[in-house]
N, C-alpha and C positions, 0 to 999 in steps of 0.2 A: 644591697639595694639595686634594683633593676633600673638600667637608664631609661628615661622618657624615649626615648628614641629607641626602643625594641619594646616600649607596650603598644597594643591593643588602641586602638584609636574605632570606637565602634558608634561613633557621633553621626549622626546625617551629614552629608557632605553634596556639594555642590561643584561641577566643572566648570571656570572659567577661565578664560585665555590657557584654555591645556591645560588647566590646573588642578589639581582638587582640592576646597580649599572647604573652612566650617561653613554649614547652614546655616547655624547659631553664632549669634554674638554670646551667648553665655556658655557655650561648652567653651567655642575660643577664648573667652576669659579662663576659663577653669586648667585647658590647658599652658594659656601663657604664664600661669601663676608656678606651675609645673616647670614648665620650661627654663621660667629665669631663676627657680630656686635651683635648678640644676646646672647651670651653666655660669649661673653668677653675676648677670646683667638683667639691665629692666628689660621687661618684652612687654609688649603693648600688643592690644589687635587691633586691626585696618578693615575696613572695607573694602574688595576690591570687587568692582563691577555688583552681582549677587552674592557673594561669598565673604567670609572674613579670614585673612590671614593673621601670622604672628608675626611681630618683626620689632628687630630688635640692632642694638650695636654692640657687633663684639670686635674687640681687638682693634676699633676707629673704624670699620665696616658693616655699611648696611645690612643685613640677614633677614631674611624674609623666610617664612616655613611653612606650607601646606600638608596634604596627608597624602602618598602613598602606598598603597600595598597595605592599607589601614597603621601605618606611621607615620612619626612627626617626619619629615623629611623637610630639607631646604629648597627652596623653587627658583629655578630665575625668573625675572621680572622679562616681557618681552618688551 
């Protein structure tokens, strides 16, 4: 099984506060449903500014994730 975090992220995307974050609320659903079957926690998306993120609690810590390099990658928050 290939991790979420080394697929293809080919969604529209949007830059906010630095970020690149989904266009879409429904890809960002698609991919939070991906993400927490993966990792094992709920993941929810956010709105932040234009864009939606994923975020989530793991291990008692907030986790936020945008796209990079066309993958899921983790963001800080400014």
């Amino acid at each position: 099984m290939t991790t979420v975090f080394a697929a293809p992220v080919f969604d529209a995307a949007v830059v906010v506060e630095g970020n690149e974050l989904f266009k879409g609320q429904g890809a960002a659903n698609q991919w939070a449903k991906r993400l927490a079957a993966e990792i094992g926690c709920p993941v929810a998306t956010k709105k932040i500014g234009g864009g939606w993120a994923l975020c989530g609690l793991v291990d008692g810590v907030e986790r936020v994730w945008g796209i990079y390099g066309q993958r899921i990658k983790q963001i800080e928050r400014k």
